[in-house]
C-alpha positions as CSV (number, residue, x, y, z in Angstrom):
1,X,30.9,-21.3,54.7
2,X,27.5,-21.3,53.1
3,X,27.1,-22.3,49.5
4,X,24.5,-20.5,47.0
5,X,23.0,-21.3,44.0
6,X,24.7,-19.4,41.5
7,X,22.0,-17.7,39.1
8,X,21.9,-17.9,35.8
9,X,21.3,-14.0,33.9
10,X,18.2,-15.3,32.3
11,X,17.0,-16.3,36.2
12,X,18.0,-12.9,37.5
13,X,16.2,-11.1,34.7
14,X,13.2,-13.0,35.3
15,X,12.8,-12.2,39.1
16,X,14.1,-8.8,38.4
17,X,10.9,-8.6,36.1
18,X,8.6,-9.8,39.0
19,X,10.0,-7.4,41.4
20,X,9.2,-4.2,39.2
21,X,5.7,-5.9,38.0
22,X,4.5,-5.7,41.5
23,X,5.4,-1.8,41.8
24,X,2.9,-0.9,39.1
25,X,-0.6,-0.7,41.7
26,X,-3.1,-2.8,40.7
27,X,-6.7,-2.5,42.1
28,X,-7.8,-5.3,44.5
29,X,-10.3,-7.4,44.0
30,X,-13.3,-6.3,46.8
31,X,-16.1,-8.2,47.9
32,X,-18.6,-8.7,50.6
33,X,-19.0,-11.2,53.1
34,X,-21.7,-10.3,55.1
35,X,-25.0,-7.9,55.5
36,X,-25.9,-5.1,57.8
37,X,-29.1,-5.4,59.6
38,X,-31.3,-4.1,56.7
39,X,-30.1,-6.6,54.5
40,X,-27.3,-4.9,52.1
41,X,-24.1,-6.8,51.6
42,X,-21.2,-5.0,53.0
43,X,-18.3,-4.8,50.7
44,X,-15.1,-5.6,53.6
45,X,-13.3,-8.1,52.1
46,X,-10.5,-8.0,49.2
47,X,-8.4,-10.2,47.5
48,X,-4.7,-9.5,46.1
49,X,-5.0,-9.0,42.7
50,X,-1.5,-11.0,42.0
51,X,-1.6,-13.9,44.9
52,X,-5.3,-13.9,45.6
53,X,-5.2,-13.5,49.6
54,X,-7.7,-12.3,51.2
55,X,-8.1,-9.5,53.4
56,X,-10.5,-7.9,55.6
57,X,-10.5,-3.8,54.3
58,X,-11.3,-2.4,58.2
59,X,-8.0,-4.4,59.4
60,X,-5.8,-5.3,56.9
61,X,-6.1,-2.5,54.3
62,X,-2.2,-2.6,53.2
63,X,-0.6,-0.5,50.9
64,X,1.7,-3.5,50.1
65,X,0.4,-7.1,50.2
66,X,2.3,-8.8,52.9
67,X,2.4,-12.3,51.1
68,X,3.5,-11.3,47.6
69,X,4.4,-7.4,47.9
70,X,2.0,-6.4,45.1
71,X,1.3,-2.6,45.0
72,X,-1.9,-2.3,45.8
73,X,-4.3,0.6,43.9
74,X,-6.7,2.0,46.6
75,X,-7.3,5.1,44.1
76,X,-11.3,4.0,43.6
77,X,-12.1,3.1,47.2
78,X,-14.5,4.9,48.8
79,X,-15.1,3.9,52.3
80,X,-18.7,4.4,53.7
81,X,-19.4,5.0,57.2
């Protein structure tokens, strides 16, 4: 039988805090990494505003980050094609 560490109420409060902290959306960090052929940076890239990993917004545009699970607030974007 496998043993697990039993929890203390002041450790299951604490990641019970985490857990509903990364429900409330939070608006990515976006930046570009690159320029179109008339010189203007292209804004395709974002970072998790909780963990900091970065994403490329035509790929990996996730409603969830899939490292941390931070909401993520994609209320302001406005994608230009």
């Amino acid at each position: 039988m496998r043993r697990t560490k039993k929890m203390s109420k002041e450790e299951i409060l604490k990641y019970a805090a985490e857990a509903i902290e990364k429900q409330i959306p939070k608006k990515p960090n976006i930046y570009g990494d690159g320029y179109d052929d008339d010189g203007n940076l292209i804004y395709d890239m974002y970072d998790c505003p909780n963990c900091d990993s970065s994403y490329e917004i035509d790929y990996e545009k996730y409603d969830y980050c899939p490292k941390c699970g931070q909401l993520i607030d994609w209320s302001d974007w406005v994608e230009i094609k």
